[in-house]
C-alpha positions in Angstrom: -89.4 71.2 -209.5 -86.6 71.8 -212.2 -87.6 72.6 -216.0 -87.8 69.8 -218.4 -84.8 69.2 -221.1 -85.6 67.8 -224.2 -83.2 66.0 -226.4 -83.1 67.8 -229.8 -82.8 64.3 -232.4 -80.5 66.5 -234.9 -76.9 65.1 -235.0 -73.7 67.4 -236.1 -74.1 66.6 -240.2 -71.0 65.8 -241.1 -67.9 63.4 -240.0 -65.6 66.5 -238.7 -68.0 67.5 -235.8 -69.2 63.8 -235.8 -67.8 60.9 -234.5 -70.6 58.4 -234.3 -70.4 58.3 -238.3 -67.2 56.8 -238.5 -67.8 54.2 -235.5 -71.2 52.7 -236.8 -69.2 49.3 -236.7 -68.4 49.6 -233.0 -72.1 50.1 -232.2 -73.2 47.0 -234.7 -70.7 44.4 -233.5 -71.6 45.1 -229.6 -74.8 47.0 -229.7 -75.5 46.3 -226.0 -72.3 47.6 -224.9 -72.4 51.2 -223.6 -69.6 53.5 -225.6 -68.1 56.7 -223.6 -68.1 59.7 -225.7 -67.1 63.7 -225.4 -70.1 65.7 -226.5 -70.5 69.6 -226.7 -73.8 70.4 -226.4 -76.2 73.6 -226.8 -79.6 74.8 -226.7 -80.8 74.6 -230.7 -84.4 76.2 -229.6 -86.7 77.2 -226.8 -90.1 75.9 -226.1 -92.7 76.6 -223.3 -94.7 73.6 -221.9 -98.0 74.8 -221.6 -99.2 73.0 -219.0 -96.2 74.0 -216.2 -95.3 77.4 -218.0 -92.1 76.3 -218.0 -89.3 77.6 -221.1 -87.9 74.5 -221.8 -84.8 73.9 -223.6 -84.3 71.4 -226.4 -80.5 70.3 -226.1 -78.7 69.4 -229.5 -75.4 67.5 -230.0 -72.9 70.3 -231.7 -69.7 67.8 -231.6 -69.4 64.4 -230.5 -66.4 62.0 -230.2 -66.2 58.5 -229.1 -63.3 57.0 -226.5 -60.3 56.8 -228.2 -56.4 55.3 -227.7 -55.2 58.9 -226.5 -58.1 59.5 -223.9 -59.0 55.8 -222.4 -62.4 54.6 -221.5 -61.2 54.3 -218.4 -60.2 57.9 -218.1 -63.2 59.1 -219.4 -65.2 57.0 -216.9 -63.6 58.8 -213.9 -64.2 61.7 -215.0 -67.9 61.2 -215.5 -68.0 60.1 -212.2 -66.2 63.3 -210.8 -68.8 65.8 -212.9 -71.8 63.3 -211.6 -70.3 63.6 -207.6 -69.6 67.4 -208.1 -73.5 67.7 -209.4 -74.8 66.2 -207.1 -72.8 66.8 -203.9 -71.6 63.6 -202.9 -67.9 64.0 -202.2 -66.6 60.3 -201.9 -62.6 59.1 -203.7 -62.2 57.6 -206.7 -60.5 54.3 -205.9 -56.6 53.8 -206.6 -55.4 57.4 -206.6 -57.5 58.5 -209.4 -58.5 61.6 -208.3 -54.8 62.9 -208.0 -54.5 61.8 -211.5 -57.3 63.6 -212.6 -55.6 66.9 -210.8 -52.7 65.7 -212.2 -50.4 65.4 -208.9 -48.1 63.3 -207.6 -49.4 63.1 -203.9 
């Protein structure tokens, strides 16, 4: 059994490291539609769960950005999908020639 994470509530206080402040709109006018975002994240603290023994991390949200016209949804789907099939070693290709985009060939 893997170590719990824990999701630190904090957000990146200002709107240079946080995009979700100036996109409130987008998450009123659709609020069931899922957004695609870029996130750095980091470790903001250390706990142990009693119980298991286990040092668990709580994760924290350092930047964030939402999709935007110079990086697609679209694009930014893919590549989730890439980092989810290289996690969890499923090797299957994206459809249309994606995954030569993504390495930026021509083939």
């Amino acid at each position: 059994m893997t170590a719990p994470v824990r999701l630190s509530p904090t957000l990146p206080p200002d709107t240079h490291f946080n995009g979700l402040l100036g996109n409130v709109a987008r998450f009123l006018s659709a609020p069931d539609d899922p957004i695609l975002a870029v996130v750095s994240l980091a470790a903001v603290r250390l706990v142990t769960d009693v119980p298991t023994g286990f040092r668990v991390p709580v994760i924290g949200i350092r930047e964030i950005e939402l999709s935007c016209r110079a990086v697609s949804e679209q694009t930014l789907r893919e590549l989730l999908d890439v980092a989810r099939r290289e996690r969890v070693g499923v090797r299957t290709e994206l459809p249309f020639g994606a995954d030569a985009n993504l390495r930026g060939d021509d083939r």
